[in-house]
Backbone bond lengths (Angstrom), bond angles and torsions (degrees), N, CA, C in turn:
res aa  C-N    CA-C-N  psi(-1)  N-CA   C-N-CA  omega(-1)  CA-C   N-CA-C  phi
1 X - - - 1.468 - - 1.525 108.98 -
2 X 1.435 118.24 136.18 1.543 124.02 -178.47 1.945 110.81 -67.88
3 X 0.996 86.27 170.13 1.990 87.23 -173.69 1.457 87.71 -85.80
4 X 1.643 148.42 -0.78 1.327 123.43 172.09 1.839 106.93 -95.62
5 X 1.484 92.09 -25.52 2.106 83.70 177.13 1.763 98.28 -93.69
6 X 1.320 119.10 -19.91 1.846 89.70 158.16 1.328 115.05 -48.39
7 X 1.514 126.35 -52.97 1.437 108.28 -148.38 1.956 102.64 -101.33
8 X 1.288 109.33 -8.59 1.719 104.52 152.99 1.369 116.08 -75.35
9 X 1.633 125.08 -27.43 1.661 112.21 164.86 1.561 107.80 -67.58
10 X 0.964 121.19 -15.02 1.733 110.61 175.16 1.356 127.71 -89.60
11 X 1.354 110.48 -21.78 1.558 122.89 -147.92 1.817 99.85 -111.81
12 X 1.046 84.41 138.44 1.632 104.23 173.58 1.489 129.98 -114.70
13 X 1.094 123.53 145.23 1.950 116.59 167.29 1.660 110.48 -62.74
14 X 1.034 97.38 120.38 1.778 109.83 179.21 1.928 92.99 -73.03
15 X 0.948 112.59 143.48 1.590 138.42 157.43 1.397 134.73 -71.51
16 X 1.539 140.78 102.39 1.071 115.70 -156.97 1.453 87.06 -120.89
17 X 1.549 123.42 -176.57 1.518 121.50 154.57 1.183 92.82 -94.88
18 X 1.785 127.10 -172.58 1.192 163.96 -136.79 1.561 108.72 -115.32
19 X 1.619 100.70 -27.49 1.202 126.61 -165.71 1.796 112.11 -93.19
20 X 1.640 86.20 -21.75 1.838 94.26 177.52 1.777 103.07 -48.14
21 X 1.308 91.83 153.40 2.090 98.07 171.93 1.346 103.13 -87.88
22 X 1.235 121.98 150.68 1.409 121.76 -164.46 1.274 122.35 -76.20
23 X 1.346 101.54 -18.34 1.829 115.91 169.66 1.468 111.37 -55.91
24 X 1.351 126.75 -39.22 1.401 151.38 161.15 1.627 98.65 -34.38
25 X 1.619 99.63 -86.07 1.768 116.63 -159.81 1.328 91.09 -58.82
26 X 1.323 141.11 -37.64 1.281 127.13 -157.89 1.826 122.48 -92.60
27 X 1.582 101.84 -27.77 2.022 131.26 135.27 1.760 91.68 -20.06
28 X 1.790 124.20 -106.14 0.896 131.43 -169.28 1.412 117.44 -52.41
29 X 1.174 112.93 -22.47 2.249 105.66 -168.84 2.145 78.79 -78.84
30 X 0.805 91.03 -38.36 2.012 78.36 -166.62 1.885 90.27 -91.62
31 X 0.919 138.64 80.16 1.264 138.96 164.28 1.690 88.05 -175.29
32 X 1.539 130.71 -51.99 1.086 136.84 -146.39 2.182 101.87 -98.04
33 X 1.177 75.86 -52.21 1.354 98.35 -168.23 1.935 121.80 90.17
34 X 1.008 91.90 4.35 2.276 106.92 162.55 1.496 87.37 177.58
35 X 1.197 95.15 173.24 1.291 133.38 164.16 1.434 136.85 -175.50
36 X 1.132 133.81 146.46 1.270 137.89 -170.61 1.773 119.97 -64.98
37 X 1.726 120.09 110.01 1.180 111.36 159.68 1.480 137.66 -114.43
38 X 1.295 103.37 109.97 1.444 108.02 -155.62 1.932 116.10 -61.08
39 X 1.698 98.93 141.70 1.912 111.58 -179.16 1.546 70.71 30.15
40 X 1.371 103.23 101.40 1.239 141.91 138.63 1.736 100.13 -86.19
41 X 1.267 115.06 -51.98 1.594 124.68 -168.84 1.337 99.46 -110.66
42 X 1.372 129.82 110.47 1.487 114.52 137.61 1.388 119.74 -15.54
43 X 1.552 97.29 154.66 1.692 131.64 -173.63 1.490 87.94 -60.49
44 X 1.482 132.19 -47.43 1.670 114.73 -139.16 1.484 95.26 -116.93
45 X 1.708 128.08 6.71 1.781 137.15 157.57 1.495 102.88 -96.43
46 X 1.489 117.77 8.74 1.013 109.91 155.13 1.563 130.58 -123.84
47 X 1.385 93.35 -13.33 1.804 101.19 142.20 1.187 118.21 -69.60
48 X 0.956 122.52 -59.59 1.423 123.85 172.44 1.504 134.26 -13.55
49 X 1.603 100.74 -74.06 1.148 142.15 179.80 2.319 99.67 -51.94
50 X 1.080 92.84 -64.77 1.709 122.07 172.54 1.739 88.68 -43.59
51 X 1.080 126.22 -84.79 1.574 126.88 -170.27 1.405 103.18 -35.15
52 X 1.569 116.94 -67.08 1.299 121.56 -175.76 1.543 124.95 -27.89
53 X 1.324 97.78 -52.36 1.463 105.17 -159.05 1.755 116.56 -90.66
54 X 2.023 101.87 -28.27 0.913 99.26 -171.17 2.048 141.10 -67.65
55 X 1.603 111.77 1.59 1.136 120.17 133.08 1.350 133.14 -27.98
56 X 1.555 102.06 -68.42 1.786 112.31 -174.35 1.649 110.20 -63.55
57 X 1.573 100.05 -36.02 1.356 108.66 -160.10 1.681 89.84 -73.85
58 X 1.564 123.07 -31.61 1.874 114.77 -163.16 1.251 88.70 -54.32
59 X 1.321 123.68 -53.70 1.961 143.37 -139.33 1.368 75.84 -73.79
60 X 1.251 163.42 -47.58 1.805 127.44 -152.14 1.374 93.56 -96.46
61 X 1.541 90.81 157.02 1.198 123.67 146.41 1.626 145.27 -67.47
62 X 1.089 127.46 115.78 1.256 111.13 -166.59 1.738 109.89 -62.86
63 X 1.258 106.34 172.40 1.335 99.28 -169.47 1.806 129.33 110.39
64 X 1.165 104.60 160.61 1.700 96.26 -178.71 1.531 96.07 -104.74
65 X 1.752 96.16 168.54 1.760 109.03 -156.89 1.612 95.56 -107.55
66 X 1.531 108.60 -4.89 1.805 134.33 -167.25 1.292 124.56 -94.29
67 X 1.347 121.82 75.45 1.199 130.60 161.38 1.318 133.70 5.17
68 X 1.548 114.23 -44.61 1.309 123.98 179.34 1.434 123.69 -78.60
69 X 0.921 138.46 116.95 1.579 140.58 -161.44 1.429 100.19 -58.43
70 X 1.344 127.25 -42.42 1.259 107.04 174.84 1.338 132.47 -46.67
71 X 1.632 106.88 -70.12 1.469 130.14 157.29 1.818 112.84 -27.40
72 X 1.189 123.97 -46.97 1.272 140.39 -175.15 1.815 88.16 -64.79
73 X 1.401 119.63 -69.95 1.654 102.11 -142.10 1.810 90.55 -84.79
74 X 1.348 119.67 -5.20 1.392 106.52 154.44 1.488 141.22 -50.65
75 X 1.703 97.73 -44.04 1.568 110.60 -166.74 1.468 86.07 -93.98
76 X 1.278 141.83 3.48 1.295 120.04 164.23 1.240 119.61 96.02
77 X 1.516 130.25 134.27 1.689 124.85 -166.92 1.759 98.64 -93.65
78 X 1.195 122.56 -29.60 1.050 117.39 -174.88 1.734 106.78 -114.14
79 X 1.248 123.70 35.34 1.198 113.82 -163.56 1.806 91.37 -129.71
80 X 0.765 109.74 130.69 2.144 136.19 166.17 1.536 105.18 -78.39
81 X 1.584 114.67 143.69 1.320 122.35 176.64 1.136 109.40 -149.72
82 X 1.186 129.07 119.05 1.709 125.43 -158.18 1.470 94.00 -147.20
83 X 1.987 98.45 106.51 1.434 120.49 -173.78 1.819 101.83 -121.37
84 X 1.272 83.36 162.66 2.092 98.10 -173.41 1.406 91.27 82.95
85 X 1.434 138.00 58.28 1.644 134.75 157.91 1.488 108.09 -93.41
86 X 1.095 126.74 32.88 1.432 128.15 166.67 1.287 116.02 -86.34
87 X 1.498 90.19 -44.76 1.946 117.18 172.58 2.347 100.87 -75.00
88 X 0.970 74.89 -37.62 1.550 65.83 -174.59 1.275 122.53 -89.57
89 X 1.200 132.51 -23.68 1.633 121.30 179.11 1.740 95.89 -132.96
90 X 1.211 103.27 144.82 1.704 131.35 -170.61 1.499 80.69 -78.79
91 X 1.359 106.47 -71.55 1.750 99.18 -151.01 1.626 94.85 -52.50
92 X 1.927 132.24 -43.63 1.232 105.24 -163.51 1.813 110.88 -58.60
93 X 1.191 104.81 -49.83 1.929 106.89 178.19 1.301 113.25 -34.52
94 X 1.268 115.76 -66.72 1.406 143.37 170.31 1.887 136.05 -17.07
95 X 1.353 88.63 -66.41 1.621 102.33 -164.63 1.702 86.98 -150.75
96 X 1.352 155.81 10.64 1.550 145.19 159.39 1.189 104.33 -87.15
97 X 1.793 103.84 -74.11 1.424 106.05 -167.00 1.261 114.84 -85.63
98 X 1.363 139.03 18.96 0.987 166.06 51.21 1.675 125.14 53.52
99 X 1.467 118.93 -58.41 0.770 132.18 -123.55 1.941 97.41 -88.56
100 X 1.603 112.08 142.04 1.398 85.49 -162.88 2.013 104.79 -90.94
101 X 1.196 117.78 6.14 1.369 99.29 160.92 1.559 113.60 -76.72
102 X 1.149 104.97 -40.46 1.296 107.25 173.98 1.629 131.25 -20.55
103 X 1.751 82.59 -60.98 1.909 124.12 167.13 1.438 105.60 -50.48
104 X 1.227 122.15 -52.29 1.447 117.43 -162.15 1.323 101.23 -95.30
105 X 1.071 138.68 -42.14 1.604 122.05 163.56 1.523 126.12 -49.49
106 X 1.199 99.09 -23.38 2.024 105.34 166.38 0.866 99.55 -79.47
107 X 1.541 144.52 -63.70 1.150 130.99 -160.28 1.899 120.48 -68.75
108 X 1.455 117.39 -22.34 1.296 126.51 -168.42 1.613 84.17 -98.77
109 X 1.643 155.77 -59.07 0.793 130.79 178.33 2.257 122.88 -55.32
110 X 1.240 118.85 -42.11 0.827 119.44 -173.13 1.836 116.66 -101.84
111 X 0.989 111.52 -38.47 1.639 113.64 176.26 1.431 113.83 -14.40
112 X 1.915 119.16 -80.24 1.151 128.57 -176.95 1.352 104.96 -72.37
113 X 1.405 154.29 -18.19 1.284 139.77 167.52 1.070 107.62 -75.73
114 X 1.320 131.04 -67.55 1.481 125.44 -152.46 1.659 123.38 -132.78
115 X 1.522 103.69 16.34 1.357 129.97 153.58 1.275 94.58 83.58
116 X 1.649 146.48 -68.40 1.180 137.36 174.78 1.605 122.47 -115.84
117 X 0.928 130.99 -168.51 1.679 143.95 145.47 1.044 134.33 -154.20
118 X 1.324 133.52 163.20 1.946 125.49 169.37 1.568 102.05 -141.29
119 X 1.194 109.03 -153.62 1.585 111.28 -137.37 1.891 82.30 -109.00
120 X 1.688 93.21 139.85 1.871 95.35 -178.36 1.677 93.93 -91.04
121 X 1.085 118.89 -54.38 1.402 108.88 153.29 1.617 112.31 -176.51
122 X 1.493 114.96 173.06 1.649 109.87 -171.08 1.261 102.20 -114.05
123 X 1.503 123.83 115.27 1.576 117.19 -165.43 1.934 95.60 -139.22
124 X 1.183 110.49 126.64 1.263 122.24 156.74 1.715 131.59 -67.95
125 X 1.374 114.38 104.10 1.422 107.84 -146.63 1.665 94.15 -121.46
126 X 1.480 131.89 102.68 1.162 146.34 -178.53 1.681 119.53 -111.07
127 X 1.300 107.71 114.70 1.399 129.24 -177.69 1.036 131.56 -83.59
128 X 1.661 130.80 79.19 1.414 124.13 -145.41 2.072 88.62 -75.83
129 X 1.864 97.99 -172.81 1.635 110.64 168.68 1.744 100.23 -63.63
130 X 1.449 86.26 149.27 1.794 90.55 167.70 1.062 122.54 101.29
131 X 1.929 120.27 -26.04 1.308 127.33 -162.26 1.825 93.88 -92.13
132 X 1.422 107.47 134.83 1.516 121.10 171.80 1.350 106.50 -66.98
133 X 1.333 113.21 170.39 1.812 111.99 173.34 1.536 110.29 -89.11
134 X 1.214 90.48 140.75 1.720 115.51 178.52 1.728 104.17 -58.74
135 X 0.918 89.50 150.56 1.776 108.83 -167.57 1.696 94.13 -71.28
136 X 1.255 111.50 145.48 1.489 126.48 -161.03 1.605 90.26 -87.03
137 X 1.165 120.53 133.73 1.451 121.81 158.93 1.477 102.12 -169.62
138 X 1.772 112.08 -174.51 1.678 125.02 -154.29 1.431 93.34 -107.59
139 X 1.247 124.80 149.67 1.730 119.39 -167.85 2.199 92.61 -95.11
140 X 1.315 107.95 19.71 1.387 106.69 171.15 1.371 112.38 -109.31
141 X 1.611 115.07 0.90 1.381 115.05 -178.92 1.676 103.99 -64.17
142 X 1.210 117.65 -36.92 1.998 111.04 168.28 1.592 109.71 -30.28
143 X 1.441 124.06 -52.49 1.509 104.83 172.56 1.516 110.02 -111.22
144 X 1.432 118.70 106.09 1.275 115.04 167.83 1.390 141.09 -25.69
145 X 1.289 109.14 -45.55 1.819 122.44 -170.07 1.918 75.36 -71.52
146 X 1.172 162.71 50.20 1.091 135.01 170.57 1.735 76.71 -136.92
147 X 1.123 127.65 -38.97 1.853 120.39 -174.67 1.856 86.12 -58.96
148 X 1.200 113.20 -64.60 1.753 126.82 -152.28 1.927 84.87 -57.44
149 X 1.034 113.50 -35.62 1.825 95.14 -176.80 1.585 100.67 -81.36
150 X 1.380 117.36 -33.61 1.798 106.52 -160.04 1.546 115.42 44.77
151 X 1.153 104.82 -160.69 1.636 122.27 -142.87 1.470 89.23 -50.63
152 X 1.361 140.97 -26.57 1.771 125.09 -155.24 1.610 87.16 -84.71
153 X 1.501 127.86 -28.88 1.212 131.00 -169.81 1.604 105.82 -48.48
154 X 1.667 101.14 169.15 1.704 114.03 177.86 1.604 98.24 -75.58
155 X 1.472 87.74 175.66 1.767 98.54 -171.50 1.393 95.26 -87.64
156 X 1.484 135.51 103.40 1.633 109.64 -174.24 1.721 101.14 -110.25
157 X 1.570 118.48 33.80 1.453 105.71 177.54 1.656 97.04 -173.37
158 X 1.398 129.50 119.76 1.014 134.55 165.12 1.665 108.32 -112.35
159 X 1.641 122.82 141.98 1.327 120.93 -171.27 1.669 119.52 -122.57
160 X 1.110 139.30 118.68 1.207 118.45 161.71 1.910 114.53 -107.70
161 X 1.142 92.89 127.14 1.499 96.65 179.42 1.200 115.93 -121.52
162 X 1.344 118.92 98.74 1.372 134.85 -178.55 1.578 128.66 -64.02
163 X 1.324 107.05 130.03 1.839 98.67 -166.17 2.113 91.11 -80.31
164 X 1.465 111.33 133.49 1.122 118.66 172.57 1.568 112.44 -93.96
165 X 1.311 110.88 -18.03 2.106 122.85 177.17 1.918 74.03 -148.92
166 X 1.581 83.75 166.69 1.185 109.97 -176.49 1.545 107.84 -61.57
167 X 1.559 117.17 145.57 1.627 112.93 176.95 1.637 84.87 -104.32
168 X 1.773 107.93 135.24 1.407 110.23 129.71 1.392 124.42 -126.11
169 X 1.381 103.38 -166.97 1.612 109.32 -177.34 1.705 101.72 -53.41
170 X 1.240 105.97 -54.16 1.588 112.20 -172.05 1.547 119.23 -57.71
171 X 1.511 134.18 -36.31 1.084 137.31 -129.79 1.897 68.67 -136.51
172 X 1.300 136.83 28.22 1.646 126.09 156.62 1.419 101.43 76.88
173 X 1.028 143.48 36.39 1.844 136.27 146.66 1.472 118.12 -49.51
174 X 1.328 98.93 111.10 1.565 105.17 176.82 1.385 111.70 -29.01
175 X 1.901 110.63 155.16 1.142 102.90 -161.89 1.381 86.54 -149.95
176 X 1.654 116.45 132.65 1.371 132.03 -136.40 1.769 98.37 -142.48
177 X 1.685 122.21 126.41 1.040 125.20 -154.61 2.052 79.93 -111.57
178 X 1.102 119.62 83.90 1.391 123.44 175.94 1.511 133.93 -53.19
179 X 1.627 127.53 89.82 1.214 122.17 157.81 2.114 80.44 134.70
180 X 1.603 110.44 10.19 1.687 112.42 165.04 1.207 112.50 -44.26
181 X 1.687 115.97 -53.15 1.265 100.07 179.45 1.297 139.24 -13.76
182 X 1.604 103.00 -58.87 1.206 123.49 -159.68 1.705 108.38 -79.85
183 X 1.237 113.77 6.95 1.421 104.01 -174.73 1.540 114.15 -75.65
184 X 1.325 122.59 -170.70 1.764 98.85 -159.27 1.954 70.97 -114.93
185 X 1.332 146.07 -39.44 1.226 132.73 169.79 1.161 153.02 -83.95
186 X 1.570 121.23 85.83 1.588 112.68 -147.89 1.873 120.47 -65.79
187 X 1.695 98.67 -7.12 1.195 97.64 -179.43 2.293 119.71 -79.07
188 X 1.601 79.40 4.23 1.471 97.30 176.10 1.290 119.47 -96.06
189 X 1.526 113.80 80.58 1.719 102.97 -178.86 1.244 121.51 -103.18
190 X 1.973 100.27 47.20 1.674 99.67 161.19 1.454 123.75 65.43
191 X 1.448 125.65 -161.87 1.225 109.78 -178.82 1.766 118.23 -170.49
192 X 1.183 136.08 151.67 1.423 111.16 -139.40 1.135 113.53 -86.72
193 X 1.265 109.46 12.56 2.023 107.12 156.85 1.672 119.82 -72.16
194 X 1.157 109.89 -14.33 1.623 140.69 176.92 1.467 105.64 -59.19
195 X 1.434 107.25 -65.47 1.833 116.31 174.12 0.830 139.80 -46.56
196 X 1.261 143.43 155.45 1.575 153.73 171.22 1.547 96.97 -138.14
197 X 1.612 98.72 142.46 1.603 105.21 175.94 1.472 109.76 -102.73
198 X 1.903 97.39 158.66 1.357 104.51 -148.31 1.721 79.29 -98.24
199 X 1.235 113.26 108.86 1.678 121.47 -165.12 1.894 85.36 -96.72
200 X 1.082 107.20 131.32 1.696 118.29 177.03 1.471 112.83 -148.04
201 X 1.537 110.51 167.82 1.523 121.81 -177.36 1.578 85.93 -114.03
202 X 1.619 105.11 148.05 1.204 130.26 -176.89 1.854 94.25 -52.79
203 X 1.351 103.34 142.61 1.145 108.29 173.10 1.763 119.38 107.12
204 X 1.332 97.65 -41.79 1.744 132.55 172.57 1.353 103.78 -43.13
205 X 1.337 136.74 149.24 1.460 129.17 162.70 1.561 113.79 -135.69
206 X 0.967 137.09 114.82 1.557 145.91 165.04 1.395 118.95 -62.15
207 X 1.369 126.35 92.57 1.374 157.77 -170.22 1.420 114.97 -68.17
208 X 1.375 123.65 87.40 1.594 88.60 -170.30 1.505 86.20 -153.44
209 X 1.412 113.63 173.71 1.340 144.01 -144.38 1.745 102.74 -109.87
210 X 1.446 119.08 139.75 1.370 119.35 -172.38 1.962 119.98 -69.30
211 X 1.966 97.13 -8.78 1.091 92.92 177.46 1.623 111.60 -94.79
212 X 0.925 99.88 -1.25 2.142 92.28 -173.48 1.516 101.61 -91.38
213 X 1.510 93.29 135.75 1.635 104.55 177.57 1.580 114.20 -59.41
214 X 1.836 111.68 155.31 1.244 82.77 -171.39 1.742 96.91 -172.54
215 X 1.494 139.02 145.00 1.447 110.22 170.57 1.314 94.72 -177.63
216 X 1.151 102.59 174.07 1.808 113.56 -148.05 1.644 89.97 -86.46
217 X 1.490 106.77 143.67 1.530 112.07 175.54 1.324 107.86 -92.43
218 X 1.609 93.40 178.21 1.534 127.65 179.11 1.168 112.75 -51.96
219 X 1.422 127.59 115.09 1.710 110.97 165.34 1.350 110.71 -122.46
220 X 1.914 91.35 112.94 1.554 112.33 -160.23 1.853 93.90 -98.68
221 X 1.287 142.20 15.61 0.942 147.41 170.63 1.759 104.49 -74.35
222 X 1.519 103.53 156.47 1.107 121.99 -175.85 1.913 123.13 -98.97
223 X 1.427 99.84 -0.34 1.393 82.60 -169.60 1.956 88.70 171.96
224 X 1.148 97.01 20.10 1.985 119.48 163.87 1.137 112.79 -96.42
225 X 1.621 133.19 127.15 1.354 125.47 164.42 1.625 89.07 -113.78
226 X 1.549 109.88 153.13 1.318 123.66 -170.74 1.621 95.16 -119.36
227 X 1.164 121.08 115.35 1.581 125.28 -164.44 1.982 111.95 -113.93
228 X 0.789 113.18 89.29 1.744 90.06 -176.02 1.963 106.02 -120.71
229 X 0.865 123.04 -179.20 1.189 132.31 167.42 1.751 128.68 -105.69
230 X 1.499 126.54 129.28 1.351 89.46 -162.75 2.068 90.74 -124.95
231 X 0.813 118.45 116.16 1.677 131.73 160.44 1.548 121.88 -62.88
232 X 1.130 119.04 73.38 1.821 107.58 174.70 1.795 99.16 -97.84
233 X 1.810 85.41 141.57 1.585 84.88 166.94 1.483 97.05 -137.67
234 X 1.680 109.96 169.05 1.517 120.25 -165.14 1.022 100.14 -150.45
235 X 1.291 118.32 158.84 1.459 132.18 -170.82 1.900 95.42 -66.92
236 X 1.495 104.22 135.81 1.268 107.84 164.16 1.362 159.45 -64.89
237 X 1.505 94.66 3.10 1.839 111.55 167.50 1.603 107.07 -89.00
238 X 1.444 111.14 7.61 1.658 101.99 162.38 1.571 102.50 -137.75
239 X 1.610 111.18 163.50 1.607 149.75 -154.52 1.460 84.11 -57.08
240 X 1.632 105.25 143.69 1.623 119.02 138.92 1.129 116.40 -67.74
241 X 1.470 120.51 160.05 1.494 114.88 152.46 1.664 112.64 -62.30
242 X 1.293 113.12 -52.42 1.595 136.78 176.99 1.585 97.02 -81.96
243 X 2.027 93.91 133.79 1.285 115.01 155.62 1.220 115.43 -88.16
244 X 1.217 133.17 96.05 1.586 126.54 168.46 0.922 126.63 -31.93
245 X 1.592 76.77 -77.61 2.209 98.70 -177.93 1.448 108.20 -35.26
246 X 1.447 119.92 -43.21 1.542 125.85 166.28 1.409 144.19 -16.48
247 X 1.711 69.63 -45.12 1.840 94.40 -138.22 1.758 92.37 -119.31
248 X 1.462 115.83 -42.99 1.260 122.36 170.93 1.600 138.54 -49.83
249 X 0.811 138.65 132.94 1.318 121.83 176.04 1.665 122.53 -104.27
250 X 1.388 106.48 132.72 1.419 100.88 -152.08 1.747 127.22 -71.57
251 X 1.269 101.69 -21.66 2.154 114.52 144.50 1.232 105.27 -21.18
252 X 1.663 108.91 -74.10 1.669 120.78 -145.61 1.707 91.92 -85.01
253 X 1.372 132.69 -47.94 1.236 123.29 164.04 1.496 122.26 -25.91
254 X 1.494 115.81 -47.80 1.456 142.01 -167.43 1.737 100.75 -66.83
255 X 1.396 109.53 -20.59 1.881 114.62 -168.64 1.362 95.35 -90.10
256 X 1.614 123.64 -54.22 1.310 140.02 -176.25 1.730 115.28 -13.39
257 X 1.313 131.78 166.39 1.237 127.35 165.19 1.084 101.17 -78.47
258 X 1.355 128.18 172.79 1.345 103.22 128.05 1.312 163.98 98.05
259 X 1.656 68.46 175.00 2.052 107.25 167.87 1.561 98.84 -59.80
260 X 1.317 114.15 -40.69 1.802 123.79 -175.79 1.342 85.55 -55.21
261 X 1.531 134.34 -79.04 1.354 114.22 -147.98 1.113 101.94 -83.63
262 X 1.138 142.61 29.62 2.059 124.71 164.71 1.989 94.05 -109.77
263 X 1.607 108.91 -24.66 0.920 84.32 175.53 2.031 126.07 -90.35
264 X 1.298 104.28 14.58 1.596 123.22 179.49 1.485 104.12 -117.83
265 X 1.734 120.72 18.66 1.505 86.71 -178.34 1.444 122.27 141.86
266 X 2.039 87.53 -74.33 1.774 99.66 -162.13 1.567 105.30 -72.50
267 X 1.091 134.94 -13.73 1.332 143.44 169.54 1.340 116.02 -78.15
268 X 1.348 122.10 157.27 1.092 138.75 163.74 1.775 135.29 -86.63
269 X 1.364 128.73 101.07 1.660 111.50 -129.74 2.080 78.21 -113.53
270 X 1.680 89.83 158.43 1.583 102.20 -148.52 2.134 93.01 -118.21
271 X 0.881 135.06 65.86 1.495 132.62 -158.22 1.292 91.30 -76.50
272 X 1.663 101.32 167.45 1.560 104.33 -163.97 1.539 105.13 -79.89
273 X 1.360 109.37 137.07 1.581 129.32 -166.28 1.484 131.69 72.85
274 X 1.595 108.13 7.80 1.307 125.60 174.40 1.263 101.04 -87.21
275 X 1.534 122.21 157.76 1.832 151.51 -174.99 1.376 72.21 -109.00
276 X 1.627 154.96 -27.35 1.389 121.18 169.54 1.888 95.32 149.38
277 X 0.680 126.49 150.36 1.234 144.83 168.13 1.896 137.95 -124.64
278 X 1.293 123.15 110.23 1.672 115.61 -174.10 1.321 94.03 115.81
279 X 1.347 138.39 46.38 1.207 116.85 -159.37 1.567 105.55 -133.25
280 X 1.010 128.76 -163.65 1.547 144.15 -159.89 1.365 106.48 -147.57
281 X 1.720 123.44 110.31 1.417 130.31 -173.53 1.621 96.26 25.66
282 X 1.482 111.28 90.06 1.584 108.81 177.39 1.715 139.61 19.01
283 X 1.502 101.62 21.53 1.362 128.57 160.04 1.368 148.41 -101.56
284 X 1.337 118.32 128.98 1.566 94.87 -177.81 1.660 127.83 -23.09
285 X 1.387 130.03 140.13 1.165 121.48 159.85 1.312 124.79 -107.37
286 X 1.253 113.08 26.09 1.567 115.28 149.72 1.458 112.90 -72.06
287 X 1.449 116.14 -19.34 1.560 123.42 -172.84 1.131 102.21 -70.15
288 X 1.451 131.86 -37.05 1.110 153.19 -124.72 1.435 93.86 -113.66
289 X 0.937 121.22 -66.15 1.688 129.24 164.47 1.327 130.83 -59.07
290 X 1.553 108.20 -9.59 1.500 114.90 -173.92 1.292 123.30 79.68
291 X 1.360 124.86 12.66 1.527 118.10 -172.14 1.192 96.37 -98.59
């Protein structure tokens, strides 16, 4: 056995409350590379949230919308992905993305590095029975030059992925190769004897960093769908997956906080050593939009 699957057969996600100080969660996410923070969401923002969506979510199809076989056996044959929930659920706009740990872990991870960030996108990602596990990789593979730097590289992706029903091993709970970060080759993402699943109670959210290996498990259950929500945000001198401005409508933008709309878009985002970026004749474009 290699000295990186000795110390993933040993190692576990430490548990924090909600209540930890972020100097704490952010100690272990850079030592650990995720970790578990427990009812992140109340019992009834996660009913909530569940009511909202589950319309959009009946209407898909499982399956990818991506032609390319790669892309395809990534997003999963039996797995649902239901993106643009800004427009669709109050509570997510509201009180998720929203949320002020949320806020302060963006700002204490990214502030002094890379001056701002916004949202890569908010997608509800549900794993019916049957679906195999998703191919292990780093949620920084979106910008390459970030594999070719590895661990000395910037932080360009922090994730929270919220359990919406309980995750277990059985029913596909992400499954997290703990302390990857730190490996000296990012083109090495290990292998799934390496993992441990991030087993959670609805509500729970798994915190983790764009460099630790990591990917949705097996759900060998018969009649369990494993539902969670997943939030990545990145420093703002690079692409969303999601066009907001696109996709948003500028009314419901107009209700937003905010921190919500600079981190979707309607704002103008300021990265470290930028006069400003997203803007309108070198001006805010909230001016521009009226907010």
């Amino acid at each position: 056995m290699s000295a990186h699957a000795t110390v993933a057969a040993t190692a576990t996600l430490r548990r924090v409350s909600k209540d930890t100080p972020v100097a704490e969660i952010l100690e272990i996410l850079d030592a650990d590379g995720g970790l578990i923070i427990e009812k992140f969401l109340t019992a009834d923002q996660v009913r909530r949230f569940n009511d909202e969506i589950q319309p959009a979510m009946a209407a898909l199809d499982a399956g990818s919308k991506n032609s390319d076989e790669f892309v395809a056996d990534f997003h999963g044959n039996q797995t649902k992905r239901l993106t643009n929930l800004i427009t669709i659920s109050k509570t997510f706009r509201e009180e998720i993305i929203d949320h002020d740990l949320l806020h302060a872990l963006g700002e204490a991870v990214y502030r002094e590095e890379s001056g701002d960030w916004w949202l890569t996108t908010g997608q509800v990602i549900e794993i019916g029975p049957g679906n195999k596990a998703q191919i292990l990789h780093r949620d920084l593979e979106n910008n390459h030059f970030a594999v070719t730097m590895g661990k000395a590289g910037p932080m360009v992706m922090i994730n929270f992925l919220i359990a919406l029903t309980d995750f277990t091993e059985e029913n596909g709970a992400t499954r997290v190769i703990p302390r990857s970060n730190h490996w000296d080759d990012y083109e090495n993402r290990g292998t799934p004897e390496m993992t441990i699943p991030a087993e959670m109670k609805a509500g729970d959210v798994i915190f983790f960093n764009g460099k630790v290996v990591h990917g949705g498990g097996a759900n060998v259950t018969e009649n369990e769908f494993r539902r969670g929500v997943t939030i990545p945000l990145q420093p703002a001198f690079l692409t969303p997956e999601e066009a907001y401005p696109f996709l948003i409508d500028l009314e419901l933008a107009k209700t937003l906080s905010p921190r919500v709309q600079k981190l979707i878009g309607f704002r103008s985002v300021y990265p470290k050593g930028s006069p400003g970026l997203w803007q309108n004749n070198y001006e805010e474009i909230a001016h521009h939009l009226g907010l």
